[in-house]
C-alpha positions in Angstrom: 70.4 99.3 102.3 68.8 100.9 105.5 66.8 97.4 106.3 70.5 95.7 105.7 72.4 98.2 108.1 69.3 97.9 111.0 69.9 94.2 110.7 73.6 94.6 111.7 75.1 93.5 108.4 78.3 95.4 107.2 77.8 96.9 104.1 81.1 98.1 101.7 84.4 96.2 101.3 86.5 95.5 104.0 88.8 98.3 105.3 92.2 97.9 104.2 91.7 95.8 100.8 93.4 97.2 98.2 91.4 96.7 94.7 93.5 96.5 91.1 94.3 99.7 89.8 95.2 101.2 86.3 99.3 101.6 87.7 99.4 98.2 88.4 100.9 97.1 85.2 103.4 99.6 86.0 104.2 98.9 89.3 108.0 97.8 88.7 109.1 100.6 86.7 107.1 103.1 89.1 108.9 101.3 92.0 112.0 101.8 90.3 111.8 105.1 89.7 110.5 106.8 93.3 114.0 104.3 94.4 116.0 106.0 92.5 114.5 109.5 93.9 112.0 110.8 91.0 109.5 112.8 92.3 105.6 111.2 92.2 105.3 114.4 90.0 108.3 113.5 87.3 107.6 109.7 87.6 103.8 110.4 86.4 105.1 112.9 83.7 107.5 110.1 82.6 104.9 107.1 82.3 102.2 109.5 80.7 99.8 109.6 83.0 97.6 112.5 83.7 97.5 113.4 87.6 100.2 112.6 90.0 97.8 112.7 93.0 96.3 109.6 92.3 99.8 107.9 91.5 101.0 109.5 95.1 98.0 108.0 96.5 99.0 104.6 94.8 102.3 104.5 95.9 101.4 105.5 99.6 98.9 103.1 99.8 101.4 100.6 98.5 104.2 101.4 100.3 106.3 101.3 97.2 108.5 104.7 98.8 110.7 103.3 101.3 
């Protein structure tokens, strides 16, 4: 990696690419649900997921909040 980087090449995925994620398949119901004013915290308690930081971070990165 060090002989790539003193040769100038970029290493790491572009910035701003957005890679699949395990909320994708609910993206429409999430979508729905921060619309109609859920909190991150009740939407991720609703869909049975685990953490609600990682679904905020979704979301924000997404820009599904409007």
């Amino acid at each position: 990696l060090a002989s790539k980087r003193a040769k100038g090449i970029v290493l790491g995925k572009p910035k701003g690419t957005i890679q699949e994620s395990m909320y994708d398949k609910d993206k429409d119901k999430i979508e729905e649900l921060v619309r109609l004013g859920l909190s991150i915290k009740k939407v991720s308690k609703y869909l049975g997921y685990g953490t609600s930081i990682s679904l905020n971070t979704y979301v924000n990165k997404r820009a599904l909040k409007k």
